[in-house]
C-alpha positions, 0 to 999 in steps of 0.5 A: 623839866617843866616840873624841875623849872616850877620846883625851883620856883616854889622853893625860891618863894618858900625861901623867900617868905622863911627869910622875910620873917626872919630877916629881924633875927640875924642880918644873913636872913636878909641876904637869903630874902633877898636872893630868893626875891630876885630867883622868883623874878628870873623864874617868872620873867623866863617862863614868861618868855618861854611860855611867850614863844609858843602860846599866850600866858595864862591865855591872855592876849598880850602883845608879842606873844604866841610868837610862833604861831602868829608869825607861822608864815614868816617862819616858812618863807625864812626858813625855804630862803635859808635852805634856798640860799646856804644850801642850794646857792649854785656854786656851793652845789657845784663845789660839792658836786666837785668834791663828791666825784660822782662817776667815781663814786659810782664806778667803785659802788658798781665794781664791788660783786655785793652791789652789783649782785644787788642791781640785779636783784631790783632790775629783776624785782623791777622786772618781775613786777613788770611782767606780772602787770603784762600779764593782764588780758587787758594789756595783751589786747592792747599789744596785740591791737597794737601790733596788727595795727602796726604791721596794717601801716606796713608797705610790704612791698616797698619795704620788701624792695628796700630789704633786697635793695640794702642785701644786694648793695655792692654786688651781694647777690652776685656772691649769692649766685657764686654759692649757687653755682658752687652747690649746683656744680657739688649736686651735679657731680655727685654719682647718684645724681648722675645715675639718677639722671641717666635713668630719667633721659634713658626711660625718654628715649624708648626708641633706643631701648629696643636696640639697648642703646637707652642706658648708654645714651642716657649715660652719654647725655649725662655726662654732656649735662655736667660737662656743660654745667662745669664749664658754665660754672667755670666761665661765669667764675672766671668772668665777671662780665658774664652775660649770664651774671650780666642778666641775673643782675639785671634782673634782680636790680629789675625785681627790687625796682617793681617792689618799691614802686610797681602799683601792681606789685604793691597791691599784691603785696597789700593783699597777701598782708591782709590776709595773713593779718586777717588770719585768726591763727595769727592772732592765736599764735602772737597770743600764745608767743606772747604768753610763752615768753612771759612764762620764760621770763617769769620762771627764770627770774624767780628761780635764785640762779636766775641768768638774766640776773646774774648776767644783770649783776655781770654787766653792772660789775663789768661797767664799774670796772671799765669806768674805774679803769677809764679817767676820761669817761670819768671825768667826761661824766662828771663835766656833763652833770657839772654842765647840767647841774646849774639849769637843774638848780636853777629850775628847781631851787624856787620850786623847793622853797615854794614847797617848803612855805607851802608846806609850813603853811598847811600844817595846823598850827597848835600840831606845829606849836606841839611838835616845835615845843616837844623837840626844843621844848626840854632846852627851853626849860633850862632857861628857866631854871638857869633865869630862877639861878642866875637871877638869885645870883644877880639879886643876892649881889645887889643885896650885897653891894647896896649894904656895902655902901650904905655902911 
């Protein structure tokens, strides 16, 4: 385009010396002159303008030229204000927000299978490349330290005592004893048992045997003992004020209290801690739960029927379509970003402007100069060219007025 602009020039003065020489020989030259005088004048003016924008013509100092360059930081602070100003004002933000419907849009991204096929491809990706940098001796030492550490902190007593204490919270324990008794009463009442029984008290009693009343007797005592357990069992069943219920509970509410605030109780349970703690088989064996589960995980994950992505892609195509069918939760997530959108914009829209004349302000100057002159650079041209028309219009109408008038 550069080369079209200066053709046009040198043709413009080409014509220009043709039509002075022989302007004498037929008025019309005169016409031609001067149309191709005022072309070469708009020529000149507008690459001067042109050339004005980006660099010094000729290389000549002139004032007001290089006007890019010179005005570098001018044009990165107007340029992050109009960005700060036309397109992160808050309220047009928000009104685009509006319009955009964010839950919305994500609820019918999330509800298409091929989107969520492709969520759970990245999480797996994302976990892939999680465990591989898992798989580092130096962050197994960290976990492991961390975890020994950890479970070092930990009152076993006391949180033993806390356990049971939520386990036998509204008479749990009492049900724990009725599945006791009910499998007492079931072993006691089975046949083998029972013979067995009667042949433990039948070797007792040997005085009986030598009159061969031992097995009878055994037989008798056992029959006593299962008697006397079913009618326990069926008192206790029926009683809940039993005092040997009364005395289990007791005794457990008893047992719960020592844990959570007996010295003793506390000490011993600190001890068989460090013990097992101190153990290097524990330490083996987190090493090597460790490294089981991350091989898992590592094989599931690359294998293409992998189920924890596809139950990824399921629970991301299931919450679209929960969302798509649920307005409220809709419109309740589209009001918090709303509400949380203008401190965002606040906080940020500075920031942005700060970083584009930061930005501007760092780049070199003939690297800006280049690169604004190769993207607007061919348009400017046409200034040019149209300036060498334009002017030869303008000249060959002048020419033309001022013999109308002199005639």
């Amino acid at each position: 385009m550069k080369r079209v602009a200066l053709a046009l020039l040198l043709l413009a003065a080409a014509t220009y010396a043709v039509a002075t020489l022989n302007e004498g020989t037929h008025p019309a030259w005169g016409y031609v002159a001067a149309f191709a005088e005022a072309a070469m004048v708009g020529a000149i003016a507008d690459w001067f303008a042109v050339v004005a924008l980006f660099r010094h013509p000729l290389g000549l100092p002139i004032p007001h030229t290089a006007i890019i360059p010179a005005n570098k930081s001018r044009i990165g602070g107007n340029l992050g204000q109009f960005i700060v100003t036309h397109f992160l004002e808050t309220e047009r933000v928000l009104a685009r927000l509006r319009e955009f419907d964010p839950a919305g849009r994500l609820a019918a991204w999330l509800g298409e299978p091929r989107h969520a096929e492709q969520v759970g491809r990245h999480l797996s990706a994302a976990a892939r490349y999680g465990l591989d940098a898992f798989d580092d001796e130096r962050v197994q030492h960290f976990i492991r330290s961390t975890v020994v550490a950890r479970l070092d902190q930990v009152d076993v007593s006391r949180l033993g005592g806390q356990l049971l204490d939520i386990l036998t919270a509204r008479g749990r324990h009492q049900a724990l004893l009725d599945e006791v008794l009910r499998q007492i009463a079931a072993l006691i009442q089975d046949e083998a048992v029972q013979r067995k029984i009667a042949d433990v008290i039948a070797r007792e009693v040997r005085y009986l045997r030598y009159l061969g009343l031992d097995n009878l007797a055994g037989q008798l005592a056992t029959s006593k003992i299962v008697a006397g357990l079913g009618r326990i069992i069926g008192e206790m069943g029926e009683d809940a004020g039993h005092p040997l219920r009364q005395r289990f509970d007791a005794f457990v509410h008893g047992f719960v209290e020592r844990l959570k605030d007996d010295p003793e109780y506390r000490l011993k349970g600190e001890t068989i801690k460090r013990e097992v703690l101190s153990h290097p088989a524990l330490a083996g064996y987190l090493h090597e739960l460790w490294r089981e589960l991350l091989a898992w995980l590592h094989d599931d994950l690359g294998r293409d029927d992998s189920s924890i992505r596809q139950r990824l892609a399921q629970t991301a195509r299931t919450l679209g379509e929960k969302l798509a069918a649920d307005a409220a939760m809709r419109q309740w997530i589209n009001d918090q970003i709303l509400a949380a959108a203008p401190a965002w914009i606040e906080r940020y829209r500075h920031d942005i402007r700060d970083y584009i004349v930061a930005r501007v302000e760092e780049w070199d100057t003939q690297e800006l100069t280049v690169e604004l002159e190769r993207n607007i650079g061919r348009d400017l041209q046409y200034i040019r060219i149209n300036g060498t028309l334009v002017g030869g219009l303008i000249g060959l109408l002048i020419h033309a007025l001022t013999q109308a008038l002199l005639r």
